[in-house]
C-alpha positions in Angstrom: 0.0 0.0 0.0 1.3 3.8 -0.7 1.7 6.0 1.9 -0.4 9.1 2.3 1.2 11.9 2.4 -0.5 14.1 4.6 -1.3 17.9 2.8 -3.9 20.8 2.6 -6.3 18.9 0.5 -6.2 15.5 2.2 -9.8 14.7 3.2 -10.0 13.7 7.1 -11.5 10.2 6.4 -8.2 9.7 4.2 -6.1 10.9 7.1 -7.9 8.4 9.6 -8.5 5.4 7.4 -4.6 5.5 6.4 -3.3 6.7 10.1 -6.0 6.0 12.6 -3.9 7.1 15.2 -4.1 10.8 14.2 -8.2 10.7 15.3 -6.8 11.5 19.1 -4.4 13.9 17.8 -6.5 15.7 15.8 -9.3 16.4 19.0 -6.1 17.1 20.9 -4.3 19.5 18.6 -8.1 21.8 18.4 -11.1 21.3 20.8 -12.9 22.2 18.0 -12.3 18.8 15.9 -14.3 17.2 19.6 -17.0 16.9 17.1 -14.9 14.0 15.4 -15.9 11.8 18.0 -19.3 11.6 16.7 -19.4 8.3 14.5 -22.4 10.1 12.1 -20.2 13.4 11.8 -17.3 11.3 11.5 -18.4 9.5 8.3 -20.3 12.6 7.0 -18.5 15.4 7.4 -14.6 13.6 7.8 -15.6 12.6 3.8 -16.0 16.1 2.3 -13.6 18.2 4.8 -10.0 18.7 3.8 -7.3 19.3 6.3 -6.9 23.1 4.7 -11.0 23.0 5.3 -10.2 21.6 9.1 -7.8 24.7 10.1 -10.4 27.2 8.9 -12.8 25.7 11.1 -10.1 25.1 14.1 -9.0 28.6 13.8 -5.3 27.2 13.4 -2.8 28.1 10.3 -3.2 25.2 7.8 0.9 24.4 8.1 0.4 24.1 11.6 -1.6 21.5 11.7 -0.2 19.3 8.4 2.9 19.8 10.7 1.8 18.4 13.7 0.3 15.7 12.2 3.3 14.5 10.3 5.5 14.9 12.8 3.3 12.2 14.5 4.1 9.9 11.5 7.4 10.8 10.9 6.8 12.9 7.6 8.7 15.5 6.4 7.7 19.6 7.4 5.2 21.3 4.7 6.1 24.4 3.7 3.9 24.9 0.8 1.2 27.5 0.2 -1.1 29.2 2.7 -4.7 28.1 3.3 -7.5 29.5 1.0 -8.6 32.8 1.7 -12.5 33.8 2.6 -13.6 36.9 3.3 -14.2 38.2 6.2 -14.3 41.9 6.1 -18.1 43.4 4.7 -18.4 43.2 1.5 -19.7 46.0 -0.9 -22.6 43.8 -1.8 -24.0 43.3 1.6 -27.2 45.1 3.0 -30.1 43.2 5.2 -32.7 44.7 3.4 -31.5 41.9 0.2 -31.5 39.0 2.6 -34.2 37.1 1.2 -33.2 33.2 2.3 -31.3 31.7 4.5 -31.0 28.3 6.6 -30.2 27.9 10.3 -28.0 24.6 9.9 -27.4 24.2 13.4 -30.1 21.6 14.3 -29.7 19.9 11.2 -26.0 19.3 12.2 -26.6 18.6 15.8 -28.7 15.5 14.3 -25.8 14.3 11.9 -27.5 15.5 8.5 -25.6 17.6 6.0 -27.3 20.8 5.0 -24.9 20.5 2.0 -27.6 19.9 -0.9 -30.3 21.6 0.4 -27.8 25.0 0.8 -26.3 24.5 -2.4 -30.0 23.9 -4.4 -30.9 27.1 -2.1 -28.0 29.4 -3.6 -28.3 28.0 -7.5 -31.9 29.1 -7.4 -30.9 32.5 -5.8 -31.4 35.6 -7.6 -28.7 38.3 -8.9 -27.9 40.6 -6.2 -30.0 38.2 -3.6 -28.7 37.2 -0.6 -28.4 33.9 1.7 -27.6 33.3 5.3 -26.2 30.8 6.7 -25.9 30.4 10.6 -23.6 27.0 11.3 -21.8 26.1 15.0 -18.5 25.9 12.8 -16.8 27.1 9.4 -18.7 25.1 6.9 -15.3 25.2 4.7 -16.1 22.5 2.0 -19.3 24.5 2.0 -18.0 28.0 1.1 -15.3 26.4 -1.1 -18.2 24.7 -3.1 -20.3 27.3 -3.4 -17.2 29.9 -4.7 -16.4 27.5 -7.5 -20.0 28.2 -8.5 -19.6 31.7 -8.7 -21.2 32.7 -5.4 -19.6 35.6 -3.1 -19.5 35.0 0.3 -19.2 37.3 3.6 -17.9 35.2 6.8 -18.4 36.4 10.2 -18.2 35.0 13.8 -20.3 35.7 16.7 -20.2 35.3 20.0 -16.9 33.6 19.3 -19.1 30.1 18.5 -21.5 29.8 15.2 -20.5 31.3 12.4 -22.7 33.4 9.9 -21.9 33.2 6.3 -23.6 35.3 3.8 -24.3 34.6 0.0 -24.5 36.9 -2.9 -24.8 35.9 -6.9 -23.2 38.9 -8.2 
């Protein structure tokens, strides 16, 4: 068998099917990743999530992490590119009064489902200059990623510290 090589766009259920050690580490390294522990999460969102995707929503710098974890396994440092940039600052786009969807995914996620399809359906049938928001207890990452390569904008906040609100504009 080849050896992974762990890196930005490894998906987590990669990482732990070829190092199953690294589960522990990972929920070590950032409380955040607790939610790994979770067998439906685990086989839901550990498909779809890359480690670059995992640092966003740890709140640690993407070489960090790779680092850590190969050090675990003995792998060479990283010392390639940064993570993927979102924005976070207000966009010229935004106003409240053009908020006309949105999904609270929290429940949804505290159940194990994936509000994945239904928020991606959601933002293809959004109008020009609409907007969608999104209220998740983490960065929904793979999310975000997805729906840029679609052509969607997207404005990322925080509050309270905890759930993150991510707004959606077709341009």
């Amino acid at each position: 068998m080849t050896e992974l090589i762990i890196a930005p766009k490894t998906k987590i259920a990669e990482l732990l099917e070829a190092y199953p050690q690294l589960g522990q580490v990972l929920i070590g390294y950032v409380p955040a990743f607790e939610k790994l522990r979770n067998p439906v999460l685990r086989r839901t969102v550990a498909r779809v999530t890359t480690l670059q995707q995992a640092a966003v929503i740890g709140g640690v710098k993407v070489e960090d992490l790779i680092n850590h974890l190969r050090k675990e396994v003995r792998q060479d440092r990283f010392s390639g590119e940064a993570a993927a940039a979102y924005t976070t600052e207000q966009p010229g786009w935004f106003s409240t009064t053009r908020i006309t969807a949105g999904l609270d995914a929290r429940g949804m996620l505290a159940e194990g489902e994936q509000p994945v399809n239904q928020v991606i359906a959601d933002l293809q049938a959004l109008d020009q200059g609409d907007i969608y928001r999104l209220v998740a207890p983490f960065m929904p990452a793979p999310l975000v990623d997805k729906a840029s390569s679609l052509g969607i904008s997207h404005w990322v906040t925080q509050e309270d510290g905890q759930e993150f609100v991510i707004h959606f504009c077709r341009e």
